[in-house]
C-alpha positions in Angstrom: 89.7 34.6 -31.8 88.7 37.9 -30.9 88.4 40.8 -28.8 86.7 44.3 -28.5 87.8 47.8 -27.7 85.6 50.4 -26.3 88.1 53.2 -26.0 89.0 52.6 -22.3 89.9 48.6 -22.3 90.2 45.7 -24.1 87.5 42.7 -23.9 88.8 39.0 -22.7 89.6 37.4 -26.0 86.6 34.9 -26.7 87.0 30.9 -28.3 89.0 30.0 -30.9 87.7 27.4 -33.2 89.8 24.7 -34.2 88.7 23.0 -38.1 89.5 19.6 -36.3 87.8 19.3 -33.2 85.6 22.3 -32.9 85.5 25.2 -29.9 88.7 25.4 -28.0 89.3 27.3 -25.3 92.7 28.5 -24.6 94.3 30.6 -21.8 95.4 33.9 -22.7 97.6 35.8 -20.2 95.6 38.3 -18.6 93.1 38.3 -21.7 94.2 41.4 -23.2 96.7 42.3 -25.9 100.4 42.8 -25.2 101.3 46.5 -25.9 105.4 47.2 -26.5 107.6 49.5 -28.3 104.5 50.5 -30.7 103.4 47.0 -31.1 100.5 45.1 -30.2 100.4 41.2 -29.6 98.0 38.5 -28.5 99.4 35.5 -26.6 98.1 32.2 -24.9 99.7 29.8 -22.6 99.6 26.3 -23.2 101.3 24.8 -19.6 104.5 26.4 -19.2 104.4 27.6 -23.0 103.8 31.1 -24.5 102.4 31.1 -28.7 102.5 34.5 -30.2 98.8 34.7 -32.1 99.3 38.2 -33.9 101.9 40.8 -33.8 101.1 43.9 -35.7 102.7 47.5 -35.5 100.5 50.0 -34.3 99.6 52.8 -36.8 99.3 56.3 -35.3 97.4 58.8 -37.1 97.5 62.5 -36.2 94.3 64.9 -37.2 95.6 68.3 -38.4 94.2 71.3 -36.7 92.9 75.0 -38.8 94.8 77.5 -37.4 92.7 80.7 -36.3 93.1 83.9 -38.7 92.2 86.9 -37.3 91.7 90.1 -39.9 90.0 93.2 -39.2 88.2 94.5 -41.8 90.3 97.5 -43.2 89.0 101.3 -43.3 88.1 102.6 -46.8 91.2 104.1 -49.0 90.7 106.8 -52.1 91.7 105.3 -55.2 95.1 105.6 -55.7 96.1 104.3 -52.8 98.4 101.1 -53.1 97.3 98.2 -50.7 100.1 97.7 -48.1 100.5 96.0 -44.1 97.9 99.0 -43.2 95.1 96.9 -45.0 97.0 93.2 -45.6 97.0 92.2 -41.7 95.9 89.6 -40.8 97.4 87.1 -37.5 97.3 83.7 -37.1 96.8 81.5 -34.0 100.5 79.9 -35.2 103.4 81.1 -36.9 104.0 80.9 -40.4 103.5 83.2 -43.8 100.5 84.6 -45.2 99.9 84.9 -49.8 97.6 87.9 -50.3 95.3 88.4 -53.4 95.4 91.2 -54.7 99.1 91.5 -53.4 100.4 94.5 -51.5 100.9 97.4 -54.2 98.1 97.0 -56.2 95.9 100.1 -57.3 92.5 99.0 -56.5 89.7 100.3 -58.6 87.2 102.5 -57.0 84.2 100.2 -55.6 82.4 99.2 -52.7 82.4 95.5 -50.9 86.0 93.9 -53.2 87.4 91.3 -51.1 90.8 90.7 -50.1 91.8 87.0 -50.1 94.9 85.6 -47.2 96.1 82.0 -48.0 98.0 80.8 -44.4 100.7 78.7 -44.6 101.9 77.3 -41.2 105.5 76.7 -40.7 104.5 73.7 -38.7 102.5 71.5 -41.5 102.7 68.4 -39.6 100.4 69.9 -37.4 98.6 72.4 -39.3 96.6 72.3 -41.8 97.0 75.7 -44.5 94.3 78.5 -43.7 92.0 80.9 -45.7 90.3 84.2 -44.6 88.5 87.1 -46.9 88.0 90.6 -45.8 85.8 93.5 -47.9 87.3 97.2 -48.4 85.7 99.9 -49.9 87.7 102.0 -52.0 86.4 105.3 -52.4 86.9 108.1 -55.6 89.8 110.1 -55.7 89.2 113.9 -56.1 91.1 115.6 -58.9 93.3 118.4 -58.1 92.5 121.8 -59.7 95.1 124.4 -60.4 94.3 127.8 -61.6 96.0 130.9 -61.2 94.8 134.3 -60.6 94.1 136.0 -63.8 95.9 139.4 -64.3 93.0 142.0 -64.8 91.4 143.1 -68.1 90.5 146.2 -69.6 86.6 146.4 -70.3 85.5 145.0 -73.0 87.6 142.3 -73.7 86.3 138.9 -74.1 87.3 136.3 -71.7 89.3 133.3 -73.2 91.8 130.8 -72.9 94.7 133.3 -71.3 91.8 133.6 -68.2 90.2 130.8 -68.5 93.0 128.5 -68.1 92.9 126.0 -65.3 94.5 122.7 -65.4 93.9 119.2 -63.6 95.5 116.1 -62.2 94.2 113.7 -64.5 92.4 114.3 -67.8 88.7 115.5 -68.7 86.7 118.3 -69.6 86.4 122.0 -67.8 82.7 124.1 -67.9 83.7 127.7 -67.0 81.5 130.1 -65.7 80.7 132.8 -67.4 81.6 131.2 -70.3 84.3 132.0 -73.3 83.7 135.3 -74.9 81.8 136.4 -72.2 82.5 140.5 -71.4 82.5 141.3 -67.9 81.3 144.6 -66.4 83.9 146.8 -64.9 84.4 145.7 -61.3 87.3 144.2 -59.4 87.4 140.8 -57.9 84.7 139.5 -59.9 84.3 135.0 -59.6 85.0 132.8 -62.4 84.5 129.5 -61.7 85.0 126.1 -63.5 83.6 122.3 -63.0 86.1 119.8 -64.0 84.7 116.1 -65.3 87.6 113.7 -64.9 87.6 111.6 -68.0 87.9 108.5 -65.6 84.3 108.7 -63.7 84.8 105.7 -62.6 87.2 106.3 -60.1 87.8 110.0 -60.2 84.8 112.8 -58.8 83.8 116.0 -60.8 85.9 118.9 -59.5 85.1 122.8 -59.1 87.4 126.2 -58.5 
Protein backbone atom coordinates (compact mmCIF):
# COMPACT_ATOMS: atom_id res chain seq x y z
CA UNK A 1 0.00 0.00 0.00
CA UNK A 2 1.23 3.13 -1.23
CA UNK A 3 1.07 6.41 -2.59
CA UNK A 4 3.19 9.35 -4.03
CA UNK A 5 3.48 13.04 -3.52
CA UNK A 6 4.66 15.45 -6.03
CA UNK A 7 4.19 18.59 -4.13
CA UNK A 8 0.73 19.52 -5.59
CA UNK A 9 -1.39 16.11 -5.01
CA UNK A 10 -1.39 12.92 -3.77
CA UNK A 11 -1.21 9.66 -6.19
CA UNK A 12 -4.35 6.98 -6.01
CA UNK A 13 -3.03 4.55 -3.37
CA UNK A 14 -1.86 1.36 -5.45
CA UNK A 15 -2.58 -2.75 -4.38
CA UNK A 16 -2.17 -4.07 -1.18
CA UNK A 17 -0.85 -7.47 -0.92
CA UNK A 18 -2.33 -9.82 1.26
CA UNK A 19 0.36 -13.01 2.62
CA UNK A 20 -2.73 -15.29 2.07
CA UNK A 21 -4.16 -14.88 -1.11
CA UNK A 22 -2.01 -12.51 -3.02
CA UNK A 23 -2.87 -8.81 -4.71
CA UNK A 24 -6.00 -7.28 -3.30
CA UNK A 25 -7.55 -4.54 -4.38
CA UNK A 26 -9.41 -2.40 -2.07
CA UNK A 27 -11.44 0.81 -2.28
CA UNK A 28 -10.05 3.75 -0.85
CA UNK A 29 -12.37 6.87 -0.46
CA UNK A 30 -11.41 9.28 -2.95
CA UNK A 31 -7.77 7.58 -3.16
CA UNK A 32 -6.01 10.11 -1.23
CA UNK A 33 -5.08 10.61 2.43
CA UNK A 34 -7.44 12.13 4.98
CA UNK A 35 -5.88 15.37 6.23
CA UNK A 36 -7.45 16.75 9.88
CA UNK A 37 -6.35 18.72 12.81
CA UNK A 38 -2.52 18.13 11.75
CA UNK A 39 -3.09 14.53 11.03
CA UNK A 40 -2.92 12.53 8.07
CA UNK A 41 -4.83 9.15 7.59
CA UNK A 42 -5.48 6.49 4.90
CA UNK A 43 -8.83 4.76 4.79
CA UNK A 44 -10.67 2.03 2.67
CA UNK A 45 -14.20 0.93 2.44
CA UNK A 46 -15.13 -2.50 2.62
CA UNK A 47 -19.31 -2.22 1.82
CA UNK A 48 -20.70 0.09 4.21
CA UNK A 49 -17.44 -0.12 6.44
CA UNK A 50 -14.51 2.42 6.95
CA UNK A 51 -10.74 0.65 8.26
CA UNK A 52 -8.38 3.27 9.38
CA UNK A 53 -4.79 2.02 7.57
CA UNK A 54 -2.36 4.68 9.12
CA UNK A 55 -2.75 7.65 11.24
CA UNK A 56 0.35 9.64 11.81
CA UNK A 57 0.74 13.30 13.10
CA UNK A 58 2.09 15.58 10.64
CA UNK A 59 5.53 17.06 11.52
CA UNK A 60 6.02 20.75 10.50
CA UNK A 61 9.41 21.95 10.13
CA UNK A 62 10.20 25.70 9.82
CA UNK A 63 13.66 26.84 7.92
CA UNK A 64 15.23 29.79 9.76
CA UNK A 65 15.97 32.81 7.72
CA UNK A 66 19.69 35.18 8.03
CA UNK A 67 18.65 38.40 8.81
CA UNK A 68 20.28 41.20 6.57
CA UNK A 69 23.16 43.38 8.47
CA UNK A 70 23.89 46.43 7.02
CA UNK A 71 27.33 48.33 8.22
CA UNK A 72 29.01 51.00 6.47
CA UNK A 73 32.45 50.94 6.67
CA UNK A 74 33.50 53.64 9.28
CA UNK A 75 35.86 56.82 8.43
CA UNK A 76 39.42 56.55 9.78
CA UNK A 77 39.94 57.82 13.67
CA UNK A 78 43.50 59.17 15.17
CA UNK A 79 44.62 56.96 17.78
CA UNK A 80 43.25 57.79 20.78
CA UNK A 81 40.00 57.86 19.88
CA UNK A 82 37.69 55.25 21.76
CA UNK A 83 35.36 53.19 19.34
CA UNK A 84 31.72 54.30 20.03
CA UNK A 85 27.94 54.18 17.98
CA UNK A 86 29.96 56.70 15.41
CA UNK A 87 31.87 53.51 14.18
CA UNK A 88 29.87 50.36 15.96
CA UNK A 89 26.58 50.73 13.60
CA UNK A 90 25.51 48.49 12.11
CA UNK A 91 21.23 47.63 11.27
CA UNK A 92 19.58 44.71 10.82
CA UNK A 93 16.66 43.59 8.54
CA UNK A 94 14.89 42.56 12.14
CA UNK A 95 15.00 43.65 15.58
CA UNK A 96 17.20 42.47 18.12
CA UNK A 97 20.87 43.22 19.79
CA UNK A 98 24.05 43.44 18.23
CA UNK A 99 27.88 41.94 20.52
CA UNK A 100 30.71 44.03 19.07
CA UNK A 101 34.48 42.93 19.03
CA UNK A 102 36.51 45.05 20.05
CA UNK A 103 33.60 46.59 22.27
CA UNK A 104 32.71 50.30 22.24
CA UNK A 105 35.62 52.09 24.30
CA UNK A 106 38.43 50.40 23.31
CA UNK A 107 41.71 52.37 22.19
CA UNK A 108 42.55 50.92 18.96
CA UNK A 109 46.17 50.78 18.02
CA UNK A 110 47.30 52.81 15.14
CA UNK A 111 47.03 50.50 11.85
CA UNK A 112 45.43 50.19 8.60
CA UNK A 113 42.64 47.40 7.49
CA UNK A 114 41.72 45.96 11.61
CA UNK A 115 38.38 44.64 11.46
CA UNK A 116 35.50 45.19 13.62
CA UNK A 117 33.41 41.96 14.21
CA UNK A 118 29.05 42.34 14.97
CA UNK A 119 27.50 39.05 16.33
CA UNK A 120 23.35 39.69 15.61
CA UNK A 121 21.15 38.30 17.89
CA UNK A 122 17.45 38.36 16.76
CA UNK A 123 14.85 38.80 19.33
CA UNK A 124 12.70 36.55 17.29
CA UNK A 125 14.95 33.14 17.32
CA UNK A 126 12.17 31.06 16.21
CA UNK A 127 12.49 32.63 13.08
CA UNK A 128 15.90 33.90 12.82
CA UNK A 129 18.75 32.48 12.73
CA UNK A 130 21.85 34.72 14.78
CA UNK A 131 23.95 36.98 12.17
CA UNK A 132 27.59 37.99 11.61
CA UNK A 133 29.16 41.04 9.67
CA UNK A 134 32.94 42.47 9.69
CA UNK A 135 33.90 45.94 8.78
CA UNK A 136 37.82 47.40 8.35
CA UNK A 137 38.79 50.92 9.94
CA UNK A 138 41.93 52.53 9.68
CA UNK A 139 43.12 54.12 12.58
CA UNK A 140 45.51 56.72 11.82
CA UNK A 141 48.69 58.32 14.26
CA UNK A 142 48.03 60.71 16.72
CA UNK A 143 50.20 63.96 16.57
CA UNK A 144 51.86 64.92 19.85
CA UNK A 145 51.18 68.20 21.25
CA UNK A 146 54.21 70.57 21.60
CA UNK A 147 54.33 73.32 24.20
CA UNK A 148 57.00 75.88 24.35
CA UNK A 149 57.05 79.18 25.61
CA UNK A 150 58.65 82.21 24.37
CA UNK A 151 62.04 82.54 25.81
CA UNK A 152 62.75 85.85 27.61
CA UNK A 153 65.84 87.44 25.74
CA UNK A 154 69.54 86.92 26.43
CA UNK A 155 72.39 89.03 26.67
CA UNK A 156 75.14 88.18 23.97
CA UNK A 157 77.13 85.69 24.57
CA UNK A 158 75.40 83.45 26.68
CA UNK A 159 75.07 79.89 25.73
CA UNK A 160 71.70 78.63 24.98
CA UNK A 161 70.41 75.81 27.44
CA UNK A 162 67.79 74.15 29.18
CA UNK A 163 66.07 77.63 30.58
CA UNK A 164 65.58 78.32 26.48
CA UNK A 165 65.49 75.31 25.33
CA UNK A 166 62.70 73.97 27.26
CA UNK A 167 59.77 72.64 25.40
CA UNK A 168 57.59 69.92 26.69
CA UNK A 169 55.21 67.23 24.99
CA UNK A 170 52.01 65.19 25.34
CA UNK A 171 53.47 61.93 25.59
CA UNK A 172 57.04 60.95 26.10
CA UNK A 173 60.25 60.97 23.69
CA UNK A 174 63.10 62.77 22.74
CA UNK A 175 63.53 66.64 21.55
CA UNK A 176 66.45 67.75 18.69
CA UNK A 177 66.72 71.57 19.07
CA UNK A 178 67.96 73.75 16.59
CA UNK A 179 70.74 75.41 17.08
CA UNK A 180 71.71 73.15 19.48
CA UNK A 181 72.75 73.49 23.41
CA UNK A 182 75.53 75.78 24.00
CA UNK A 183 75.16 77.31 20.90
CA UNK A 184 75.80 81.45 21.06
CA UNK A 185 73.56 83.43 19.07
CA UNK A 186 74.51 86.70 17.32
CA UNK A 187 72.88 89.74 18.63
CA UNK A 188 69.54 90.15 16.79
CA UNK A 189 65.90 90.07 17.98
CA UNK A 190 63.43 87.47 17.07
CA UNK A 191 65.86 85.03 16.02
CA UNK A 192 64.03 80.93 15.44
CA UNK A 193 64.73 78.10 17.57
CA UNK A 194 63.17 75.20 16.57
CA UNK A 195 62.86 71.63 18.01
CA UNK A 196 61.76 68.02 16.42
CA UNK A 197 60.02 65.87 18.92
CA UNK A 198 60.26 61.79 18.49
CA UNK A 199 57.34 60.38 20.50
CA UNK A 200 58.73 57.40 22.30
CA UNK A 201 55.54 55.41 21.01
CA UNK A 202 56.26 55.56 16.99
CA UNK A 203 54.02 53.23 16.64
CA UNK A 204 51.11 55.22 17.07
CA UNK A 205 52.36 58.64 17.73
CA UNK A 206 54.10 61.00 14.58
CA UNK A 207 57.39 63.01 15.12
CA UNK A 208 56.45 66.62 16.10
CA UNK A 209 58.22 70.09 15.36
CA UNK A 210 57.89 73.97 16.94
Amino acid sequence: LYTKYNGTTWSPWAAITNTTTGTQNRNFLSGYPRVSSGRVGLIWTEGTTSFDVLTTSLATTTLQATPTITWPTPASIVYGTPLSATQLNATASVPGTFAYNPAAGTVLLAGSGQTLTTTFTPADTVSFTQAFASAPITVTKATPTITWVPPAGITFGTPLGASQLNATASVPGTFAYTPAAGTVLSTGAAQTLSVTFTPTDATDYTTATA
